[in-house]
C-alpha positions as CSV (number, residue, x, y, z in Angstrom):
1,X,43.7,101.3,48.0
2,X,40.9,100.8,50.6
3,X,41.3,101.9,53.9
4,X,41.9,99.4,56.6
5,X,38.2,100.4,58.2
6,X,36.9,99.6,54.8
7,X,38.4,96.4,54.5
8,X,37.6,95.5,58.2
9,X,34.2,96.2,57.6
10,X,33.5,94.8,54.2
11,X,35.2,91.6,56.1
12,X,33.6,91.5,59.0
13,X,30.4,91.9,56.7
14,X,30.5,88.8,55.0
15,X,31.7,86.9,57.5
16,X,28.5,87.2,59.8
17,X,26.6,87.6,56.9
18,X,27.6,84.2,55.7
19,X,27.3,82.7,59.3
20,X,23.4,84.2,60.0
21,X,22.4,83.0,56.6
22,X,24.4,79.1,57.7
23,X,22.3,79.4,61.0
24,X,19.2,80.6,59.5
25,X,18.8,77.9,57.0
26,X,19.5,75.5,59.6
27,X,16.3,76.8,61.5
28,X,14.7,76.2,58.6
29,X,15.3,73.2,56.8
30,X,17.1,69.8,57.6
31,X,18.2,70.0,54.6
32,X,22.2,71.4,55.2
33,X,22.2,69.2,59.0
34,X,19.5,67.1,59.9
35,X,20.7,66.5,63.8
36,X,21.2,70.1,64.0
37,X,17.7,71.4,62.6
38,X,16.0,68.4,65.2
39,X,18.6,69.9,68.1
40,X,17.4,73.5,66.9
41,X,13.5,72.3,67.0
42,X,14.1,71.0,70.4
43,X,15.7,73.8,72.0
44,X,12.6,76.4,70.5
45,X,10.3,74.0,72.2
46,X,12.6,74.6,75.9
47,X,11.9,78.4,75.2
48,X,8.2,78.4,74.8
49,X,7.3,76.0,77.3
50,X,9.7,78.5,79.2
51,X,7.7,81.6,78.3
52,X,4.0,81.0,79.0
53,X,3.3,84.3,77.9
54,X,4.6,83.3,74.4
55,X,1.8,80.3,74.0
56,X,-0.6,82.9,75.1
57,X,0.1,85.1,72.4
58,X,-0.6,82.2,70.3
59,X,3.3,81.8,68.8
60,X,4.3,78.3,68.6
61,X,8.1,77.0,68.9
62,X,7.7,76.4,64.9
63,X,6.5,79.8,64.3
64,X,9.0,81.5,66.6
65,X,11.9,79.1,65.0
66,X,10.7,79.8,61.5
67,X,10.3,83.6,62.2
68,X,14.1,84.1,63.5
69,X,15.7,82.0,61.2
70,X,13.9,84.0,58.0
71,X,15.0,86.9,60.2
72,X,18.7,85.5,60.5
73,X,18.4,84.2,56.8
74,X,17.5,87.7,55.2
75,X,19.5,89.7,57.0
76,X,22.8,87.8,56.9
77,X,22.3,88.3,53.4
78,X,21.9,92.4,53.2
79,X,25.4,91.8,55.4
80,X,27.0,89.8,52.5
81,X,25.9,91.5,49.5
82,X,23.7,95.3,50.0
83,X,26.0,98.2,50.5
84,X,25.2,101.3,52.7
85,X,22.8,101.5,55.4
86,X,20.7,98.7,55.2
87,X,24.0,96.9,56.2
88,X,23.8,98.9,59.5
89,X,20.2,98.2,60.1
90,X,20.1,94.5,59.4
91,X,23.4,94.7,62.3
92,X,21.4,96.3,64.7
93,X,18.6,93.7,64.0
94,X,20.6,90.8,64.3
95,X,22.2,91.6,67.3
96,X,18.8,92.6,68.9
97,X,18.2,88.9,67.7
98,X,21.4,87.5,69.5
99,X,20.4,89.1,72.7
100,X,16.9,87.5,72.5
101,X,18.6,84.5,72.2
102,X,21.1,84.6,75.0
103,X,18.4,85.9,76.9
104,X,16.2,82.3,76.0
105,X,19.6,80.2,76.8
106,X,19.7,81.5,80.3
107,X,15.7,81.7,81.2
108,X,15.5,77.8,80.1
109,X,19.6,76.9,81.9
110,X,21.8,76.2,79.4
111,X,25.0,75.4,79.9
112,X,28.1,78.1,78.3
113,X,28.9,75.6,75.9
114,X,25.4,75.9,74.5
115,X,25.2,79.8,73.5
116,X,29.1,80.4,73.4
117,X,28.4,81.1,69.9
118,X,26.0,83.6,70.3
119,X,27.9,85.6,72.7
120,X,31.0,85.7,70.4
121,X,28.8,86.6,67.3
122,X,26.4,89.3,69.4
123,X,30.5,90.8,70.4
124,X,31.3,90.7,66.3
125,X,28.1,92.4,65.5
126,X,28.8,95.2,68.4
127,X,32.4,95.7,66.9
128,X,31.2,95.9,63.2
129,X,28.5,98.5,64.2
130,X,30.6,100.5,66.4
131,X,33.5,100.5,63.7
132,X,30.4,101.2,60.7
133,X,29.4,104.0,62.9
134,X,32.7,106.0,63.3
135,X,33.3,109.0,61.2
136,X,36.0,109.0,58.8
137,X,39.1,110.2,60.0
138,X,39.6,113.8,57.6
139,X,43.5,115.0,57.7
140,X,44.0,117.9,59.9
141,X,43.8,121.5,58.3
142,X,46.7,123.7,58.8
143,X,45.8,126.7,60.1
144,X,48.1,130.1,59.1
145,X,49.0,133.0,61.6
146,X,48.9,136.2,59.9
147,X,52.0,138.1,61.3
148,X,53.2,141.6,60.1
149,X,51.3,140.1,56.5
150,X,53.3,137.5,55.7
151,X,51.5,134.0,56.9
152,X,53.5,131.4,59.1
153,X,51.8,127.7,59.9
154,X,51.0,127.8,64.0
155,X,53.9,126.7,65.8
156,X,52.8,123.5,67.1
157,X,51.6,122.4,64.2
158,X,55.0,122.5,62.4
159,X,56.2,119.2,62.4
160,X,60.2,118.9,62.8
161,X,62.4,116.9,60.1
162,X,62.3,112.9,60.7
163,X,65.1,112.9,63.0
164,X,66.0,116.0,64.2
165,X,64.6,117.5,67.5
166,X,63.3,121.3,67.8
167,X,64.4,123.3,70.2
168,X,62.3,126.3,71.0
């Protein structure tokens, strides 16, 4: 049976997997929502006008829309379905992402309401990472005291019958 990390993990996985690659395609295409890809192209043109320094670069709101949502698309999907460390590396990506959009939400005013969704998502990615990143837990080793040649576990790591209470 799978550890509840691993099943926390694999979970939270797929689920933001699934949700980048939803939002990603949305960037994208019109195709899945039309009112939300025109609501998307709107907002990326707030965040350029926004940053001068972005038009000056030459980066357009369609290129920068285009260019995070192929970002969101591609890595929601080594979330879902690539096993290992790419998993961890296109988490750390995305949440880099998140933060570059929160950080667009506030320089151009946006209400709460508006990035609410980001900030839950950027705290789903943390969690997953942080979890992804913890060693296993290994069981303890006993360790044996050597005493006139015969071998005794260390006292306090004698564990008293369910129930009962040892007295020293």
């Amino acid at each position: 049976m799978a550890s509840p990390r691993t099943i926390t993990i694999v979970a939270l996985s797929v689920a933001l997997g699934l949700f980048f690659v939803f939002m990603g395609t949305i960037k994208l295409t019109p195709r899945l929502s039309r009112d939300a890809y025109n609501e998307m192209k709107r907002a990326y043109k707030s965040y350029v006008r926004a940053l001068p320094m972005l038009k000056k670069m030459g980066v357009s709101s369609i290129l920068l829309r285009k260019s995070i949502g192929a970002l969101e698309v591609a890595c929601g999907i080594v979330m879902t379905l690539v096993p290992g460390r790419p998993k961890d590396v296109a988490n750390f990506l995305l949440l880099l992402l998140v933060l570059a959009v929160l950080f667009f939400h506030q320089l151009v005013g946006d209400p709460l309401k508006r990035y609410a969704h980001a900030l839950v998502f950027g705290i789903l990615l943390t969690c997953r990472l942080l979890i992804a990143r913890q060693p296993e837990e290994q069981p303890p080793e006993k360790r044996i005291l050597s005493v006139n040649g015969d071998e005794q576990p260390l006292i306090h790591e004698v564990a008293p019958e369910k129930g009962k209470v040892k007295v020293s």
